[in-house]
N, C-alpha and C positions, 0 to 999 in steps of 0.2 A: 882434504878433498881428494889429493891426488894418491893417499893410502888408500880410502876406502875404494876407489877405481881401479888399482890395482887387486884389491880384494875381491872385489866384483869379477872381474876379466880371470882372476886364477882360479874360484870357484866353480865359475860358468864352464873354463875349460878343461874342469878332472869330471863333470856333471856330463859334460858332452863325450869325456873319454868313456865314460862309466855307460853309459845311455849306448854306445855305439860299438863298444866291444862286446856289451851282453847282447845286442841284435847281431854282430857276425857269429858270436859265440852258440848261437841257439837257430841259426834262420836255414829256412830250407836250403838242401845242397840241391845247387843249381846242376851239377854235372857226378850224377851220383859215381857212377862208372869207374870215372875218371879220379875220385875222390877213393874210392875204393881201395880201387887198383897201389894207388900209392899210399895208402894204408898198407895194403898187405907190403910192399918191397918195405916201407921202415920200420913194421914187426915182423919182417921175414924172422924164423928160426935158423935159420942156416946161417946168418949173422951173428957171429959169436958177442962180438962189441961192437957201439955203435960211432958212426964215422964222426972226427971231428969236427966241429962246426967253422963255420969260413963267414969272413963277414962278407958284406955284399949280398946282394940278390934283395933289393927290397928293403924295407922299412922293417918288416917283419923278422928276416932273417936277420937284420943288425940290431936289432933288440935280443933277441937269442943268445947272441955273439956275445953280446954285452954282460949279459946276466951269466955265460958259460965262463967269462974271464973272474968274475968272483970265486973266493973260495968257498967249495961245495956248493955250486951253481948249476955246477952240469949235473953233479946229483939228485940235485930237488927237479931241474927238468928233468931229466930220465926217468923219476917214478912219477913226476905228474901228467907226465905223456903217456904213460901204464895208467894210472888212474881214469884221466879222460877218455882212454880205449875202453876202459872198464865201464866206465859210465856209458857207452854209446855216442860218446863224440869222440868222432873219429875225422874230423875235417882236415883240409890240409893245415888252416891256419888257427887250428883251435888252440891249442900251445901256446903261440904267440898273442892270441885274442888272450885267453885267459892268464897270462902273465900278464902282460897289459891291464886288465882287471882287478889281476889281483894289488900291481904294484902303484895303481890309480887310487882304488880304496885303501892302501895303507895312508899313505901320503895324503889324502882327503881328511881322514880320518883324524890322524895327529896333527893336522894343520887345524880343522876346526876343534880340537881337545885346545889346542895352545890359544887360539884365538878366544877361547870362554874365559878361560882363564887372565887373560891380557894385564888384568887389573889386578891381580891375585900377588900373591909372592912365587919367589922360587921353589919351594920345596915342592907349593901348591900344583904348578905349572910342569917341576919334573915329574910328579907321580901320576898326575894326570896325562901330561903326555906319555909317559910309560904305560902305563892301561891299555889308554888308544892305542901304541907300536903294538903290543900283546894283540887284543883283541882284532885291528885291522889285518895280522900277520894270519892267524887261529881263524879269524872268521869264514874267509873264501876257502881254507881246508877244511874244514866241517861241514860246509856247505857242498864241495868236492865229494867228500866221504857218503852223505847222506843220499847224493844223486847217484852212487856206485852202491849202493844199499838196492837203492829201489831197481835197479836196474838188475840189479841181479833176483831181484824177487817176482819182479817181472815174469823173467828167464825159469824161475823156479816152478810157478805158478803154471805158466803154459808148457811147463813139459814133458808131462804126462802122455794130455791130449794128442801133444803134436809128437811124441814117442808113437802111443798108439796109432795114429792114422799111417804113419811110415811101416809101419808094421804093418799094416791093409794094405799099402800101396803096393809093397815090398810082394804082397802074397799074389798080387794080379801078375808080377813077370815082369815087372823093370826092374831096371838098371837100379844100381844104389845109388848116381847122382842122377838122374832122371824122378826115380821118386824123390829123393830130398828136394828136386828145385820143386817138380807137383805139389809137395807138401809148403813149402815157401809159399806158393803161389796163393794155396784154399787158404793157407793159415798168415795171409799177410794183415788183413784187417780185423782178425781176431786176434793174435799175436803179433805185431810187428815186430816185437825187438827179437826173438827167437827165427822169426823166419827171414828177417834176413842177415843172421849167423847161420843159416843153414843155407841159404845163396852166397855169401861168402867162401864157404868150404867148396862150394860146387866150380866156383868161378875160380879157386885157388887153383882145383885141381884141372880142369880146361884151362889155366893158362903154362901147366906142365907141373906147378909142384906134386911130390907123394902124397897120396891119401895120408899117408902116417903122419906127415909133417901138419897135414893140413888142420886135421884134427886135436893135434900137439897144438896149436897157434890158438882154437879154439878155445882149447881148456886151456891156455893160459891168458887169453882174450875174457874169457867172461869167469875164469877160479871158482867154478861150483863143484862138489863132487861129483853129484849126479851126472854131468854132464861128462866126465872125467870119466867116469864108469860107462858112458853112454861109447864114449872114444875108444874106451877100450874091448869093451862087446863088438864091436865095430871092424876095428883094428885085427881082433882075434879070428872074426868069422872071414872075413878077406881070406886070411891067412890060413888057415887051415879048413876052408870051404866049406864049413858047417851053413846051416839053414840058418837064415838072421832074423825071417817073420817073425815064427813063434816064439823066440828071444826077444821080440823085442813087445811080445802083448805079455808075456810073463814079466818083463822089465816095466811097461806101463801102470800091470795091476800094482807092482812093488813101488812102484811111485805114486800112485792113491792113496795108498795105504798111507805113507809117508806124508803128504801133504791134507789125511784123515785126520793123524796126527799132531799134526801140527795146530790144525784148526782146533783139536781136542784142548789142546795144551794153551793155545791164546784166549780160550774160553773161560778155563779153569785159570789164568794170573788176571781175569778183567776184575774177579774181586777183590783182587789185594789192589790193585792200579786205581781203582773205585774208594778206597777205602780214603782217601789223603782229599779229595775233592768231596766227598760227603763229609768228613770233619771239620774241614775248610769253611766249606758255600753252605751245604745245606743244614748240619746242624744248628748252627747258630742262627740262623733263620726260623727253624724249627720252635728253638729255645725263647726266640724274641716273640714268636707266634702265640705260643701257649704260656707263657710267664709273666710280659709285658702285662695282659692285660689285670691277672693278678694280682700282680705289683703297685698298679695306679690303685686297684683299689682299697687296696689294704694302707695305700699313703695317705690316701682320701679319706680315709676311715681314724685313720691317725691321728692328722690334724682337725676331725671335727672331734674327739675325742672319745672316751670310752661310755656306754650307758647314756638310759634316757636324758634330753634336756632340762634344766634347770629353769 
């Protein structure tokens, strides 16, 4: 009795860890600004390497600590704190939320793999628990990966449009962060994840970093070429005082074309991608439709025999 209560109470509390790290992991920032702002100072570019971590400060921070003292610890946080930026979470405590997560579903995971097993033998019990370690480790990074996918296609998708309008704004006579925050502004609820990378760049440079850096931080924040190339048109016309409008509706029309493209090309692989779910689902359906009933009757036919009755 007093096992399965135990079992009860440890279940209950990786379900409530899981339940509670994916709500701070995901839930609105309360104090955008301020979440911001210390995003940018710990992917500043002027930081060559990042400071060691200290224990203390929280719950948060001594989990950090903890996992930084394993070997290659600090390196899987280092690129899953790049990752999460990648993806669009960029909170102060998302790192810590999401290690929390991740190291709750391992541990969940091979505890309920060993628990099925209970009755089983050993070999049964190691390979299964080795599975579970595999798949609980692999899982929360694929899932990582696929949220830094869409975010970046997001980013792809809206940047044409929101190219082109900066280029009309640009033609009225502002400023180049005056129109980039304008264009944030029209293109928040159509684009949100684009426009406010394009209020991050503006509030980078109002709080004193270079243009050059700012946009550096950019393409290394969201790794798309386009926007790399967007950085660099950018960069170049600053610097050598060229006109940026008309650069940047000739840069627009080149990113239609590309995202024309594109849509051409996911067109043209739906029939191969189509081809494994029609051999699958539908033909055998097909074959049981038109066959079936052929079949009964030619068994029917069978067993009453051949030619007239006797």
């Amino acid at each position: 009795m007093i096992h399965l209560i135990l079992i009860f109470l440890l279940l209950s509390g990786v379900l409530a860890a899981l339940f509670w790290s994916s709500v701070e992991l995901f839930a609105k920032q309360e104090d955008p600004l301020a979440d911001r702002m210390n995003e940018l100072q710990m992917h500043a570019i002027a930081t060559a390497t990042r400071a060691p971590r200290r224990r203390g400060g929280g719950f948060f921070n001594n989990l950090l600590y903890l996992i930084s003292l394993v070997p290659g610890g600090e390196g899987w946080l280092s690129d899953t704190e790049d990752e999460l930026a990648q993806a669009g979470i960029r909170r102060r405590r998302a790192l810590a939320v999401y290690c929390l997560f991740h190291i709750s579903f391992l541990f969940a995971l091979v505890f309920a793999a060993l628990y099925a097993e209970r009755n089983g033998d050993a070999a049964a019990r190691m390979g299964l628990g080795t599975a579970a370690l595999i798949l609980g480790w692999v899982l929360p990074q694929q899932v990582l990966h696929r949220l830094v996918k869409s975010y970046r296609r997001k980013l792809q998708e809206a940047l044409p449009d929101t190219v082109d309008l900066l280029g009309i704004v640009l033609g009225t006579g502002l400023a180049l962060d005056q129109a980039m925050l304008r264009v944030s502004e029209e293109m928040r609820y159509l684009y949100p994840e684009l426009a406010e990378e394009f209020s991050t760049v503006v509030m980078q440079v109002r709080a004193g970093q270079q243009r050059t850096k700012a946009f550096e931080q950019l393409v290394r924040r969201t790794g798309i070429e386009d926007i790399k190339a967007l950085a660099a048109m950018i960069i170049q016309s600053e610097r050598f005082g060229t006109s940026l409008s008309q650069a940047l509706k000739v840069y627009a029309d080149s990113l239609r074309n590309k995202r024309r493209l594109r849509a051409e090309a996911a067109v043209a692989k739906a029939g191969i991608k189509m081809l494994f779910p029609i051999v699958v689902f539908i033909l055998p359906a097909l074959f049981v439709v038109t066959l079936v009933p052929g079949i009964l009757s030619l068994l029917h036919e069978l067993r009453q025999g051949f030619g007239p009755p006797r």
